[in-house]
C-alpha positions as a Markdown table, in Angstrom:
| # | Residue | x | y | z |
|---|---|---|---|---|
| 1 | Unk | -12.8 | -0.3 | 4.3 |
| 2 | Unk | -11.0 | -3.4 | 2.8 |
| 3 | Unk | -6.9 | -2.8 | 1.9 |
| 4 | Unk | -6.9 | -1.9 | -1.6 |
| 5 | Unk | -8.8 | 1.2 | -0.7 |
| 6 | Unk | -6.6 | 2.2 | 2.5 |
| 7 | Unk | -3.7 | 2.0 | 0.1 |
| 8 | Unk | -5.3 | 4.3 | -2.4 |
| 9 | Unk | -6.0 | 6.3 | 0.4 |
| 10 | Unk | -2.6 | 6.8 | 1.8 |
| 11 | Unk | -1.1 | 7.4 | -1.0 |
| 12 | Unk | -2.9 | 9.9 | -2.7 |
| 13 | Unk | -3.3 | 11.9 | 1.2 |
| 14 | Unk | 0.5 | 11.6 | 0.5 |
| 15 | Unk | 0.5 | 12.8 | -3.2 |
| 16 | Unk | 2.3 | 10.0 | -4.2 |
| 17 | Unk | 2.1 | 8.4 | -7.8 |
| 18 | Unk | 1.4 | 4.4 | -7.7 |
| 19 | Unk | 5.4 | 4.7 | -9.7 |
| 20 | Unk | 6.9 | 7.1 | -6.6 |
| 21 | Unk | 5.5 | 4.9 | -4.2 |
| 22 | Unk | 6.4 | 1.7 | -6.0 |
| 23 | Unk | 9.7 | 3.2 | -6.2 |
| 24 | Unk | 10.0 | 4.4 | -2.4 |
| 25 | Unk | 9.2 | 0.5 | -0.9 |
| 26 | Unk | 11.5 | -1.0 | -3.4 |
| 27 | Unk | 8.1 | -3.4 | -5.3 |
| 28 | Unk | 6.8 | -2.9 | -9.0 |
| 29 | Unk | 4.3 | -0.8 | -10.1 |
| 30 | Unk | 2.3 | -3.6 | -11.7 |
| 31 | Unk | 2.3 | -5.1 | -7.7 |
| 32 | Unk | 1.2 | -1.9 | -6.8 |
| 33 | Unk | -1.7 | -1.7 | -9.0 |
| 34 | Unk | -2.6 | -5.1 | -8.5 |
| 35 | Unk | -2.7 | -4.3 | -4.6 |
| 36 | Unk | -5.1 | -1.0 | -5.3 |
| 37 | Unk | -7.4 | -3.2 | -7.7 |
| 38 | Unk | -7.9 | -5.4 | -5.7 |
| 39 | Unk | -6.7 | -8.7 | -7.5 |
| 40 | Unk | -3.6 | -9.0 | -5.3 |
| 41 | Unk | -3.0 | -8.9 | -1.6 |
| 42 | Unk | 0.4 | -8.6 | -0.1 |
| 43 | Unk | 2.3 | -10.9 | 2.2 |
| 44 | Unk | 3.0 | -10.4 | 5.6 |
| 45 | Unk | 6.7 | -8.5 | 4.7 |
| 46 | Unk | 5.1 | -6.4 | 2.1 |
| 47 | Unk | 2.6 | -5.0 | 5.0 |
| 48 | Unk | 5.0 | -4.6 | 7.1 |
| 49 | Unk | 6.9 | -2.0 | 4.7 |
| 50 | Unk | 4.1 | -0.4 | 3.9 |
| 51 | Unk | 3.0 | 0.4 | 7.6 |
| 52 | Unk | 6.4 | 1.9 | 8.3 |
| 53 | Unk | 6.2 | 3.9 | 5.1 |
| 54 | Unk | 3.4 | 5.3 | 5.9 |
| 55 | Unk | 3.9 | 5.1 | 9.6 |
| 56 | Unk | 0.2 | 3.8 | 10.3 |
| 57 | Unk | -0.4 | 0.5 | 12.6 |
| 58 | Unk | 0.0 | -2.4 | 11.1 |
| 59 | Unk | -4.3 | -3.1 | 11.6 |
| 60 | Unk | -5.0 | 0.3 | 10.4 |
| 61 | Unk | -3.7 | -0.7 | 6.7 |
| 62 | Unk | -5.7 | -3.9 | 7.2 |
| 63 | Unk | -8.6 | -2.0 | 8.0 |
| 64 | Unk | -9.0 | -3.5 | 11.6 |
């Protein structure tokens, strides 16, 4: 499963909107979408608040 998927995937298992969780890790919406479409990956930072969000290992949201 490649990133923009597990993002999807955590976030709707969460019943988050792209906006609330845009809003909850302090990065825009458009970033957001661009992560879940796939024409955007994030940096190492970015990963690293989103693993503690959604208190997954960092290689689980990379799908390792």
């Amino acid at each position: 499963m490649e990133f923009k998927d597990i993002l999807k995937e955590l976030r709707i298992e969460r019943g988050l909107t792209q906006k609330e969780l845009a809003d909850a890790v302090h990065f825009s919406l458009s970033t957001i979408n661009k992560w879940e479409n796939g024409k955007k990956l994030p940096g190492y930072e970015a990963l690293r608040t989103l693993a503690i969000f959604f208190k997954v290992d960092g290689n689980e949201i990379l799908g390792l």
